[in-house]
N, C-alpha and C positions, 0 to 999 in steps of 0.2 A: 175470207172476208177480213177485211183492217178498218175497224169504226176505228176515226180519230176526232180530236175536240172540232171546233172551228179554231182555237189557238193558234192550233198546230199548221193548219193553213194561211192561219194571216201570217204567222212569222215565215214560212216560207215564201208567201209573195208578197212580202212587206213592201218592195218596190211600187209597186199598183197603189199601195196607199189605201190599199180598204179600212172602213171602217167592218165591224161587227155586222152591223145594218147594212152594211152595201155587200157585205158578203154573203149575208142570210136572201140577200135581192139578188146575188149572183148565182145561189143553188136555187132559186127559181125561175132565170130567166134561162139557165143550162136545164131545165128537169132534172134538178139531181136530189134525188127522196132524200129529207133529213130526219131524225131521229130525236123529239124531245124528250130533253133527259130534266131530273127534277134541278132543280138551281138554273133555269131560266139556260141549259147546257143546251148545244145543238151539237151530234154527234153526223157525220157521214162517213159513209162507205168510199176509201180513199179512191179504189179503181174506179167507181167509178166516176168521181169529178174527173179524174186523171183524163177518163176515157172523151168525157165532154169538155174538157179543156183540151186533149188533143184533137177533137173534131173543130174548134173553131181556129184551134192554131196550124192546122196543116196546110201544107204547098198547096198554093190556088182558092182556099178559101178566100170568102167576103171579109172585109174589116170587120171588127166587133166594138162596139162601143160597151165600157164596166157600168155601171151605174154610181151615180154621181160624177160620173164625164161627162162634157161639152158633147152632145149629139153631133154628128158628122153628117151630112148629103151621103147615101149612097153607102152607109153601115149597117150592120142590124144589132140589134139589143137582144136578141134573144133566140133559141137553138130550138126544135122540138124533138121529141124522142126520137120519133121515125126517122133524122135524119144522123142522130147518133146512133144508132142500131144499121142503118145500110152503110155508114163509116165505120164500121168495126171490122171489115178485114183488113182496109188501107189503114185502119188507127193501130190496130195491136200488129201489123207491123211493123211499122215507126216506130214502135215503144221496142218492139225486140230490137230492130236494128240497132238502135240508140243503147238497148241494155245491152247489148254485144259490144257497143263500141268503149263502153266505159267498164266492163270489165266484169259486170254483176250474173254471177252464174245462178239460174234459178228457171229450167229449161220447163218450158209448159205450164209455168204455173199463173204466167201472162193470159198466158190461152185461155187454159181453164177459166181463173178472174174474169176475163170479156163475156166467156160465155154464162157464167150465172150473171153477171149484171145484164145483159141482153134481156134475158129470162124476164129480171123480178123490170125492167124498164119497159118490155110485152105488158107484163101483168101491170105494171103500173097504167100504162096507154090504154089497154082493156076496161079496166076500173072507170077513168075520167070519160071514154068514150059510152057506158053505162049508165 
């Protein structure tokens, strides 16, 4: 597992323009568990946003509207687990094919990563269905 800040995430998709706030509204509208830490810190499990940012960005998916964007006709705002957990053989692998294409040798450890986030994303769905 890789907790990283939310820093770490705005700066790499500083593009998108999120604020802090529309980020902490994007690990909720993706289900992606975060982790408060003291100092007002939100910490996440990298694979898995990865796993839920590649479920809405794969071939043939719906548009996605971020929060604090202009709403579209015919977009959705938001993912539920169950539908990132039955995209996890077509998501993890995109992510290999892509870590193959760029050179990053680290054989199974993708795999592995998909399948404890499935896991604690089960136990998550269970809990809320409770």
């Amino acid at each position: 597992m890789r907790l990283v800040g939310e820093d770490y995430i705005l700066r790499e998709l500083a593009a998108l323009g999120l604020t802090k706030r529309g980020l902490r509204q994007l690990f909720r509208k993706l289900n992606v568990p975060v982790i408060h830490a003291p100092g007002d810190r939100i910490l996440v499990d990298l694979i898995a946003f990865m796993l839920a940012m590649r479920t809405i960005t794969r071939p043939g998916a719906p548009d996605f509207s971020l929060p604090g964007s202009q709403h579209r006709p015919n977009t959705r705002t938001s993912v539920s687990s169950q539908e990132i957990i039955d995209s996890i053989p077509e998501t993890t692998e995109l992510m290999e094919r892509g870590r193959k294409m760029f050179g990053i040798v680290q054989p199974g450890t993708l795999r592995s990563a998909a399948g404890e986030v499935v896991s604690r994303l089960k136990d998550t769905q269970a809990r809320i269905k409770n």
